[in-house]
N, C-alpha and C positions, 0 to 999 in steps of 0.2 A: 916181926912185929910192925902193925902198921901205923905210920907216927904222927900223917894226916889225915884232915877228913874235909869234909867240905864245908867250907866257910860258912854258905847260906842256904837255908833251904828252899827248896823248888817254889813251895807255898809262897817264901817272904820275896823273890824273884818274881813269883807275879804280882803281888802286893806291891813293889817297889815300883814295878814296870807299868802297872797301869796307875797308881797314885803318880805319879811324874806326871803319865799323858792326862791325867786328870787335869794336874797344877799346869800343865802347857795351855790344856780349853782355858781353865778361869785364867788366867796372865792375855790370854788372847783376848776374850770377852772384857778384862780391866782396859785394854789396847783399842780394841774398836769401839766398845759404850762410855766405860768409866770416863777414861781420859778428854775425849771429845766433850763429854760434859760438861767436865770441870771446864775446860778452855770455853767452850759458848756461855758457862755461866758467869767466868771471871772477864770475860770480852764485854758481854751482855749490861755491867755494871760500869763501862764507860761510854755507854750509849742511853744518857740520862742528862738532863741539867742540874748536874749537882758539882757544888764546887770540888773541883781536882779530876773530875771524868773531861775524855776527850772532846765530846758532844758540849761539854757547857764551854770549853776553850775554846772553841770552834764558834761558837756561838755569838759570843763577846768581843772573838778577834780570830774574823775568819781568814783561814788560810788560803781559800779558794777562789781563784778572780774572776770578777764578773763583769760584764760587762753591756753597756745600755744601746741599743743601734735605733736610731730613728729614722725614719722616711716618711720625707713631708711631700704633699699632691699638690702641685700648680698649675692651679686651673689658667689657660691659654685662652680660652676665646669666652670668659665671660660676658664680653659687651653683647651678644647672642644668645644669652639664656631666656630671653622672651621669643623667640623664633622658633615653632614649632618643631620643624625641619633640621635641626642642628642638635646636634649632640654634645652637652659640655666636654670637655677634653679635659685630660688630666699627666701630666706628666709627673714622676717619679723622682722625686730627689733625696740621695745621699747612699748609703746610709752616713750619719753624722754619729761617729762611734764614739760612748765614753766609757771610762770607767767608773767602775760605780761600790760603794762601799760602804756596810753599816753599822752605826752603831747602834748602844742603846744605852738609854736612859730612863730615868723613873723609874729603876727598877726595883722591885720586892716582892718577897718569897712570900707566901701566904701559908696559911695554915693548913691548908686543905690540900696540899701536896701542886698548889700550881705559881705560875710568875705572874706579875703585872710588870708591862714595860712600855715605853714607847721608844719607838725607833727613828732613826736619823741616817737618811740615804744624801750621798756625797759623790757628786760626779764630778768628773774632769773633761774634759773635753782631749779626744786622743787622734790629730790629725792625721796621723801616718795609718791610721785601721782606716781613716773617712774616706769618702768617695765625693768630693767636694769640698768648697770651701763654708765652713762654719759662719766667717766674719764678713763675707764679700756675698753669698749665693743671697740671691733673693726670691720670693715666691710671692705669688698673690691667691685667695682662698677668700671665703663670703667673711666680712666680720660677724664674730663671732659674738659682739657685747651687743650690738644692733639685735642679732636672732634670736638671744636671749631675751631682751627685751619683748620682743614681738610673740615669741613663744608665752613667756610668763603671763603674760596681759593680753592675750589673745580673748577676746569676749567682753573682755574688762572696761567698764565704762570712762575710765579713765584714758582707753588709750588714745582716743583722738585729741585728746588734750594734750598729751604727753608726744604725742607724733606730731600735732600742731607745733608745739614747743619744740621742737630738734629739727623739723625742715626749716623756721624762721631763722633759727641759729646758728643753722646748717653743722650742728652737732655731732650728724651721723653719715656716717658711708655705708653703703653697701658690698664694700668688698674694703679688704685691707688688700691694697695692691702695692706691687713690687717693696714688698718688706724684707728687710732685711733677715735671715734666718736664724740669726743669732737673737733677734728679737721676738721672734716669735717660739722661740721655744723658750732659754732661760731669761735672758734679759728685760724683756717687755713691750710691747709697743706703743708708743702715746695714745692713748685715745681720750680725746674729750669730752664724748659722753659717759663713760666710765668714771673721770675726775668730778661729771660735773651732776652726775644723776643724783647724789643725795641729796646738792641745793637744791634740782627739778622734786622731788618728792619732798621735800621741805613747805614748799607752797601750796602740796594739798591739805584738803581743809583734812579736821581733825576726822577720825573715822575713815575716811575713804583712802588710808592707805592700804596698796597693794602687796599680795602677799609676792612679792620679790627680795631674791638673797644673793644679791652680785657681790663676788668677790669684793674684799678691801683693798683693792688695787691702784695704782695710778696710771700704770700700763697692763696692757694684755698681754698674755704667753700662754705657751698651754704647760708652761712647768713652770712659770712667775713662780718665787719666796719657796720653790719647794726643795730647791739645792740645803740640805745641812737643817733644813727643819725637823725640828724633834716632834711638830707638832701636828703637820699634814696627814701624816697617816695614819692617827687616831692614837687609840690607848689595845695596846692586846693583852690579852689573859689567857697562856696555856700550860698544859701539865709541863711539869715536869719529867713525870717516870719515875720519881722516888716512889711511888707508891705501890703502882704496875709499870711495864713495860708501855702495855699498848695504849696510854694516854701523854706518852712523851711525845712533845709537842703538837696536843690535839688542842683546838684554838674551843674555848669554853665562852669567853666573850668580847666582842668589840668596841669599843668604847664605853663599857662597864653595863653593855646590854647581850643578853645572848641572842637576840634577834635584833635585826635592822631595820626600819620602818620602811623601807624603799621598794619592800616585797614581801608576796601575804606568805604565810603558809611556811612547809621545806624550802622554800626558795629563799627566805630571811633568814634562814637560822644562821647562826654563826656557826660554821663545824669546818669540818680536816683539819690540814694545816696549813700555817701561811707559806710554809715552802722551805726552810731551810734546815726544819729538824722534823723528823719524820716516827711513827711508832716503830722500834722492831716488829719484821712479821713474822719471823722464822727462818725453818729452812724449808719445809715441806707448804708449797703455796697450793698444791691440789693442780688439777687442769682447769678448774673453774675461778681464777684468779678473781677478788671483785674488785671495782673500781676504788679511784681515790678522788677526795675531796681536796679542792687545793682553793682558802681562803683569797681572795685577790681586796685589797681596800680601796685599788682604783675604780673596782664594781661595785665595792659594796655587798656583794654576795659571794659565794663559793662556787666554781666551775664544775664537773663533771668531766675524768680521765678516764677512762675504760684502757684494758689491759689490752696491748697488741701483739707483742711476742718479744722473744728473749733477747738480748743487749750485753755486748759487751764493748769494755772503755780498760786500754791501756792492762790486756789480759783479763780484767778482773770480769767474773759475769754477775751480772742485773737482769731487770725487766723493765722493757717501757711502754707507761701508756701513753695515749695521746686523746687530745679533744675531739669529740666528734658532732654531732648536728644539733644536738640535743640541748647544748649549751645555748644556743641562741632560736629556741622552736618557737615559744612564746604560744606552744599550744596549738599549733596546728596539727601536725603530724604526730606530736608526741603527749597527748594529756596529760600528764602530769607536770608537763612544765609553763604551763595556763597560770601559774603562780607568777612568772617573770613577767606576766601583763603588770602594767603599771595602769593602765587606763578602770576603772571601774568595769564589774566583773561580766554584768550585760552586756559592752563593748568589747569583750576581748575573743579574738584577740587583735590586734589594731594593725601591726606589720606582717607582712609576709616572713614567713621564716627565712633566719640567719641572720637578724639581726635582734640587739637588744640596750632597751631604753633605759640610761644612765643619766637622765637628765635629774631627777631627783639627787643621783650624789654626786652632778658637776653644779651645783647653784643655778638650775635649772635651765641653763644651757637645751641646746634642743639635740644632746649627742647619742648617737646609737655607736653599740660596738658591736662588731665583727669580725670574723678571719680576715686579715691581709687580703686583700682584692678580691673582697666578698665570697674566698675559699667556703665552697659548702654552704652556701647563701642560697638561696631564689635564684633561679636567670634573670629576673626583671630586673633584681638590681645591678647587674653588670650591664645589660642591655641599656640602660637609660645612660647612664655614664661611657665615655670611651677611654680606654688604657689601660683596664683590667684584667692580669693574664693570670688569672692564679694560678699556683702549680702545689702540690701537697711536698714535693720535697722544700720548696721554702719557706710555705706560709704555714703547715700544718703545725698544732701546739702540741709541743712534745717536749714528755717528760720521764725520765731513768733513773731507777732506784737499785741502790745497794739491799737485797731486801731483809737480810740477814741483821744489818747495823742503821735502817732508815736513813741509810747516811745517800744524799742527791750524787747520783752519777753525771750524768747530765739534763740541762736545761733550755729549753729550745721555746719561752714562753713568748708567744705572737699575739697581739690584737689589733685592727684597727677602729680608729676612731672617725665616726660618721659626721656630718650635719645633717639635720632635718631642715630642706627648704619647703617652705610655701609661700603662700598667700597669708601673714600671719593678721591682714588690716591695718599694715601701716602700709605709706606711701612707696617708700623706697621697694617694699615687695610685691606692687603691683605687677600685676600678667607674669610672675613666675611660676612657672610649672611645681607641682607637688613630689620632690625627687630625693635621694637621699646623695649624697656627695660626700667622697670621701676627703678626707682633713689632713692625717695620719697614720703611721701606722708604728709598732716599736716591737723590737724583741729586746729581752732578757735571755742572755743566755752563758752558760756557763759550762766548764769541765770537771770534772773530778782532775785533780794533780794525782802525777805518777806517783810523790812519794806517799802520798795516803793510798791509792791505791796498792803499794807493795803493802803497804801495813794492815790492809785488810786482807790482802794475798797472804802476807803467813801465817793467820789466821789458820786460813784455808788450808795454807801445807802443814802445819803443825796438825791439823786433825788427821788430816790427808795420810798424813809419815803416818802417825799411829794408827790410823784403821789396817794401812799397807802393812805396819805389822801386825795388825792382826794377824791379817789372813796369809803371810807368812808363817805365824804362829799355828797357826790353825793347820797349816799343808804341813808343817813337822809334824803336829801333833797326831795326825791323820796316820803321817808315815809311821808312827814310832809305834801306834795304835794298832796298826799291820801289823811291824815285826814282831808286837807283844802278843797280839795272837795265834800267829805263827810259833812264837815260842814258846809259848804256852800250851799249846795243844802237839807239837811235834819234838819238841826239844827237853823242856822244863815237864819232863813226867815223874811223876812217884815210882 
């Protein structure tokens, strides 16, 4: 008598064998899509300005240091700038490194899913990064409140009045020579016609004031009052990303305008970002990456980064764009940017490309900006000046994004700052040539830290591990899928 039989039927052995290799595919598919999901969607929610995400702690109290470098131009043989034959000279000082750090204030959340704030930058002065001395280095450069002057009032019938009035009183120089460079950057420098210009426009008659808007200063700097000022760099207004993704920290508007008067057209808008919080973009950017808008308030306008190629910082990988011609064309080579003419539209456009005219949002200073040693400028203007060596690995503006978390990888932000010399019809500018002279020049720049960096890395390897098991899962499953076949058609017979 036979006392056993067989447990399972052949039928339910292949039912069992292929339902397994079934549940191994979906466990693989939860492993490579599901999972990775869930982690970029739960990631994706602290890369917002919302109280308790990483992005708004960041935001408020940044972990990441930055820091200010300045290099100031001393001009060496100005007594010769009336001399056909002679080239102004310009010698390169510092960089004068600080640190730099922001806050913000006036802040509030609006209805419409964005912030209003204004921000407050705080330097130190850091001698052991300087290349010089801060307190002792001195420099000489054109004054700056003098060309102001001559520029604003240039046509103006007032101004030989007002030139009459400063050569009797001998009010004004033409250069501020051997100044100290602590003064001319934060501290200030005396100048008396600066102190003394409102009593001079005092005594013109009612009506015939000019439209001039000089700093409220007592001394000149090119960063006077702006150390710890909450109120120099305007008012901004940007998303948040409570609402979407792609409008965390898109700038909507600047000083409660979303265009700027200082340029017609795209060229005023207020758009991207001011730079420290950025949209997520994904993972998948395409080959046709497009550019980024990067608001600057020292322009007054938004920049033009175009994508250059992939980037990595402390393992983790980005991409970086950098600035290219287009940011200072003024419409020559590139029409559409015929909008950064400031001159009326018949006249433009007024410069030679690679530079552009900021005078409207320095108090009408006569300042042009440009790449660090007229990087990607005209030849003319390195030709007229001598001690210009640009080179793209120091001067080029380059900028590196985390693109997954808009979170800055690194920052490499360069300009410098021009004067416009001429003939403006005061005295002191007689028989100088029509030239553009460089002033300044500054980078921002910064790194992503290692430890945020790992923290975006596990990110990475947490997806990373599960996809790997996938496709683990998936080579068992393949295998198991074999043998079930195999035993199924040669073994597991009726």
């Amino acid at each position: 008598m036979c006392c056993c039989s067989k447990r399972y039927s052949n039928t339910a052995k292949k039912l069992w064998a292929f339902g397994g290799v079934v549940a191994i595919f979906v466990a693989a598919a939860f492993f490579g899509f599901g999972l990775p999901a869930i982690i970029d969607a739960v990631a994706l929610t602290e890369f917002r300005i919302k109280e308790g995400a990483r992005v708004y702690e960041n935001f408020f109290d940044g972990e990441v240091p930055i820091f200010f470098d300045i290099y100031l131009w001393d001009w060496t043989n100005p007594e010769q700038i009336r001399d056909p034959n002679v080239v102004p000279n310009f010698v390169q000082k510092g960089p004068y490194v600080f640190s730099e750090r922001h806050e913000r204030g006036m802040v509030s959340f609006n209805d419409n899913d964005t912030i209003t704030f204004n921000q407050k930058r705080i330097w130190h002065y850091v001698p052991e990064l300087s290349n010089g001395d801060y307190y002792n280095d001195r420099v000489t450069t054109l004054n700056p409140v003098l060309a102001t002057v001559g520029k604003t009032l240039e046509g103006n019938p007032l101004l030989p009045f007002l030139d009459n009035i400063i050569m009797i009183n001998n009010l004004g120089r033409f250069l501020y020579e051997d100044v100290p460079v602590h003064e001319m950057l934060f501290d200030g420098h005396p100048d008396e016609l600066l102190t003394t210009l409102g009593d001079l426009l005092a005594v013109v008659p009612p009506g015939n004031l000019p439209d001039i808007n000089l700093p409220p200063w007592e001394g000149f700097g090119w960063f006077v009052e702006r150390n710890e000022s909450l109120t120099y760099d305007g008012t901004f207004q940007m998303g948040t990303g409570t609402d979407t993704r792609i409008n965390t920290g898109v700038m909507r508007q600047w000083n409660n305008e979303p265009q700027v008067p200082n340029y017609r057209g795209v060229c005023g808008q207020v758009r991207g970002s001011a730079g420290e919080v950025w949209p997520p973009m994904g993972r998948n950017l395409g080959s046709d990456i497009r550019p980024l808008h990067l608001f600057l308030p020292d322009l007054c306008s938004a920049i033009t980064l175009r994508h250059e190629r992939e980037f990595t910082v402390h393992g983790l990988d980005g991409e970086l764009w950098v600035g290219d011609a287009r940011n200072f064309d003024n419409g020559h080579t590139i029409p559409e940017t015929e909008c950064q003419c400031t001159a009326p539209v018949d006249e433009c456009p007024v410069f030679r490309p690679g530079v552009l005219d900021v005078s409207q949002c320095k108090f009408g200073a006569p300042l042009l900006v440009s790449y660090p040693h007229f990087y990607l400028a005209h030849p003319s203007y390195r030709s007229a000046v001598a001690g210009m060596e640009p080179d793209r690995a120091k001067h080029e503006f380059r900028f590196a994004l985390h693109p997954f978390s808009g979170i800055p990888m690194t920052v490499n932000g360069r300009v410098q700052y021009n004067m416009h010399l001429k003939d403006y019809g005061m005295a002191l500018f007689q028989g100088v040539p029509d030239i553009i002279i460089p002033a300044f020049w500054i980078e921002q720049r910064m790194v992503l830290t290692e430890d945020i960096a790992d923290d975006l890395k596990l990110i990475e390897n947490l997806r990373w591990g599960f996809i790997y098991t996938s496709f683990a899962l998936c080579g068992v499953g393949a295998l198991l899928l074999g043998l079930s076949l195999y035993a199924a058609f040669f073994v597991w017979k009726d």
